[in-house]
C-alpha positions, 0 to 999 in steps of 0.5 A: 832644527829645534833644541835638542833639550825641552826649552822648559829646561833653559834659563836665562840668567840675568843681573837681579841689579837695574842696569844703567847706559854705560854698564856692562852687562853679561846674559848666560844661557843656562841648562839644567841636569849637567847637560851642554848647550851648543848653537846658542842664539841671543834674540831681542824681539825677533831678531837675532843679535847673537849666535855661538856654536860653542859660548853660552854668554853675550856680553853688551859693553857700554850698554846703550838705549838700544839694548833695552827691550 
């Protein structure tokens, strides 16, 4: 199923800072107008590196070369 909310009403929030291996970092799915977000999925290219039916965050921790992209 597709998102229950237009995708143009989602944002990613990430650290304006540049980040550096060993950092750690934090991405937040966001929604405007108050609404919930559920099944929340974190992709890197077409795959998918995260899922969580309540969270709304991915937190990678050291981060590494491989997270970039």
């Amino acid at each position: 199923t597709g998102p229950l909310c237009s995708v143009d009403q989602l944002v990613l929030q990430v650290p304006a800072q540049p980040l550096l291996e060993g950092d750690t970092v934090t991405l937040r799915c966001q929604v405007w107008q108050n609404m919930s977000v559920t099944d929340v999925k974190f992709y890197r290219g077409d795959d998918e590196v995260s899922r969580s039916l309540s969270g709304t965050e991915l937190s990678l921790s050291p981060l590494q070369l491989h997270h970039s992209g």
